[in-house]
N, C-alpha and C positions, 0 to 999 in steps of 0.2 A: 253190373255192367253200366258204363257211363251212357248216357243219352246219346241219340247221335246227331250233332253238332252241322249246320246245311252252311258253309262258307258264305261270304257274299261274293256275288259276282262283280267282278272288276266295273265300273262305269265307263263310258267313252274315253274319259281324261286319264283313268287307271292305265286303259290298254295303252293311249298315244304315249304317255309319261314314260313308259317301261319297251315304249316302239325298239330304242335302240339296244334294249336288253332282249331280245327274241332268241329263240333256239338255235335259230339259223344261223344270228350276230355270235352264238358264243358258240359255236359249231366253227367258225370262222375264226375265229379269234382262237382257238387252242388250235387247228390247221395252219396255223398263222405262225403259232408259237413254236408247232413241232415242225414245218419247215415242210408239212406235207402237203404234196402236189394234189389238187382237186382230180379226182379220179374223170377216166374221159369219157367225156359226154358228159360230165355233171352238170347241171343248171348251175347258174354261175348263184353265188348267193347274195340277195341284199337287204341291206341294213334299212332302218329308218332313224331319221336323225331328228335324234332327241331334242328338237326344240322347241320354244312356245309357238309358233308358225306351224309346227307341224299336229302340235296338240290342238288346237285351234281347229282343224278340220273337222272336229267332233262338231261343231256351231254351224259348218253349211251346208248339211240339209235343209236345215229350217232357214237360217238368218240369209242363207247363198253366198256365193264366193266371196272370201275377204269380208263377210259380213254385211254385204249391201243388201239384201234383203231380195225378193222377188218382186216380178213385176208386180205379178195379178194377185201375188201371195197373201194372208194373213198377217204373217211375221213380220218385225218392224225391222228395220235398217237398224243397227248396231253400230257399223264402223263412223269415227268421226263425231260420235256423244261423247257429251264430257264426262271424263272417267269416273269424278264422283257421283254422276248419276249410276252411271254402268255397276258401279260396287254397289250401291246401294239396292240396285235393284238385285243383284245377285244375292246379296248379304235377303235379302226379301222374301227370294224364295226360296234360299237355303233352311230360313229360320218360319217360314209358313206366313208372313205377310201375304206373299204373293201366293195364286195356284194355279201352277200348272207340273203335270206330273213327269213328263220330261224333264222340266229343268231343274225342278228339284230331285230328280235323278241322276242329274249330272253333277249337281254343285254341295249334294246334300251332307258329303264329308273331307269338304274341300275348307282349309285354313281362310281366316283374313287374311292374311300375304298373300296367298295366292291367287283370291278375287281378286284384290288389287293389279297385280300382275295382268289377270286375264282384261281389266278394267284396261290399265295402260294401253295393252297392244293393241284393243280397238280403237279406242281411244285417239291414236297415234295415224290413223289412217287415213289419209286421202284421198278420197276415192270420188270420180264424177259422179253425178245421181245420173240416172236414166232421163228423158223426157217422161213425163207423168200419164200415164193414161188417158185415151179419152172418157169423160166423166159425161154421164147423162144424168141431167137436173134438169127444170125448170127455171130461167132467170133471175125466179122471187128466189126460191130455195138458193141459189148462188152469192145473190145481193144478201140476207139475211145471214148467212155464215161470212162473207166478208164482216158487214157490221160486225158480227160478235167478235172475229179475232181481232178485227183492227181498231174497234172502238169501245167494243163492250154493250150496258145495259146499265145505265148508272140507276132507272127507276126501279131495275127490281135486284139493284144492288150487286151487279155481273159486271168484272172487270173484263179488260180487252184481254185476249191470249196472249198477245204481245206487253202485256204490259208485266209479264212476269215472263217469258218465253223469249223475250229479247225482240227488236222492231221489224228484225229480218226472220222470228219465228223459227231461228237455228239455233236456241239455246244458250245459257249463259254458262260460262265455269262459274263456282267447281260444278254443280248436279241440278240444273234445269236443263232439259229436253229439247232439244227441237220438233216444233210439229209437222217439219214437210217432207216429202218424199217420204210417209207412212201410208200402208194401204188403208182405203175409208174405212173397211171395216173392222180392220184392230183399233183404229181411232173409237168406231162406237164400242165396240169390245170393253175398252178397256173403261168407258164410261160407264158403260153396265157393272164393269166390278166395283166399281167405288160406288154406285148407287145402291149397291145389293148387299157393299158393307163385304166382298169378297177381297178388294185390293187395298192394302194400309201403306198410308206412308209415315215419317215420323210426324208424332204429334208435336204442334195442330195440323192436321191434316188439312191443308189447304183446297188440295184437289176433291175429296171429298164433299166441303161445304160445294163448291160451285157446282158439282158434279148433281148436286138435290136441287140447286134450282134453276137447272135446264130444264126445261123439256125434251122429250122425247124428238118432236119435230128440231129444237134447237140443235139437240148434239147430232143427225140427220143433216143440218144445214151447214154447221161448223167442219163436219166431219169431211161433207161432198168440196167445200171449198179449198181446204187445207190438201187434200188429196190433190185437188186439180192443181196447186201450184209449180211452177218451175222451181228447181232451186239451182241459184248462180253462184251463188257462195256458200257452202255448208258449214263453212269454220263456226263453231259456238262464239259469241260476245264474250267482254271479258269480265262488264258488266252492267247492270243497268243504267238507265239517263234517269230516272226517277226511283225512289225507295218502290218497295214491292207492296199495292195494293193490298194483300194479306199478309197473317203473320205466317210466314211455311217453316213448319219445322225442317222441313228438308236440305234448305239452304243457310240454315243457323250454324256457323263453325263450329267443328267437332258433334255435330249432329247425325246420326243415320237416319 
């Protein structure tokens, strides 16, 4: 007798993929073909349509509608990143860079064409941010995370966030980040994984190095500041005004 064999269960992106292939659509579709009339009283039957928009609703419980992320949430804003970062980070946790167990259950046997894809369409979004939270800090703690995004730490060798992050802090094409309208605490989150040696990007990991010579209070101060900002223009830069302070593999052409 052969063993017996446990399927895998479809992912979020399986079920939307196959939305408009459902029982109901091809229950419809042969009623359709044989010309027979839906019996009375039937519920009428519908379809879902097979698009990447519609497959995409797998992303907003966490990221929220169209990918803007939530207010108070964890989860970073999505929509409006440049798309080479968006792949990269997908390609990240597909391949175990990254960890988190959701999304590597979502993305874990999904093609490169089709990150790309999912990259594009947020990518491609428009979308206004919210006003930012009210943020409770201290004065110092506010002044000391400006300094760090907008000027850095040349003595202990700490370049400004803007100086790789673009001036407006919204990202350059093709795959640096914007740091605004993110919740504070995914900001420090995500400094703890690259301190813990959890979160890789390609080498030389840029983020990394800075990430060891923060302190604790520093990424605390950067994090409360960057949070508290408005953002007026979310568009990413196209590209830097100055060469990039580190070497990042990340933004090296043909790089992941």
């Amino acid at each position: 007798m052969l063993p017996a064999v446990t399927p895998r269960l479809p992912s979020p992106f399986d079920r939307l993929r196959i939305g408009a292939r459902t029982v109901s659509g091809r229950v419809a579709a042969v009623v359709m073909a044989l010309g027979m009339p839906l019996a009375a009283g039937a519920a009428p039957v519908h379809t879902v349509p097979d698009t990447l928009a519609q497959r995409m609703l797998a992303c907003t419980p966490c990221h929220g509608n169209e990918g803007r992320a939530t207010r108070d949430g964890y989860f970073p804003r999505i929509a409006g990143k440049p798309a080479g970062y968006l792949f990269n980070q997908l390609q990240h946790f597909r391949d175990g860079h990254r960890h988190n167990a959701t999304m590597t259950y979502l993305v874990e046997h999904l093609t490169d064409d089709y990150l790309q894809e999912i990259a594009g369409y947020f990518a491609a979004l428009e979308l206004p941010y919210p006003v930012p939270p009210t943020v409770v800090a201290t004065p110092a703690t506010l002044q000391r995370g400006e300094v760090l995004a907008l000027r850095g730490d040349a003595a202990r060798d700490l370049p400004a966030c803007s100086a790789c992050h673009g001036a407006r802090l919204t990202g350059v094409r093709p795959a640096m980040p914007g740091l605004l309208g993110l919740p504070r605490d995914y900001v420090i989150g995500q400094f703890g994984q690259w301190r813990n040696g959890l979160r890789h990007a390609a080498a030389p990991d840029c983020m990394a190095q800075i990430a060891q010579r923060l302190t604790p209070d520093d990424i605390g101060a950067v994090a409360t500041w960057l949070a508290a900002q408005p953002v007026i223009d979310a568009r990413p830069a196209t590209s830097l005004d100055a060469p990039l302070p580190l070497d990042c593999g990340s933004m090296r052409d043909g790089r992941r």
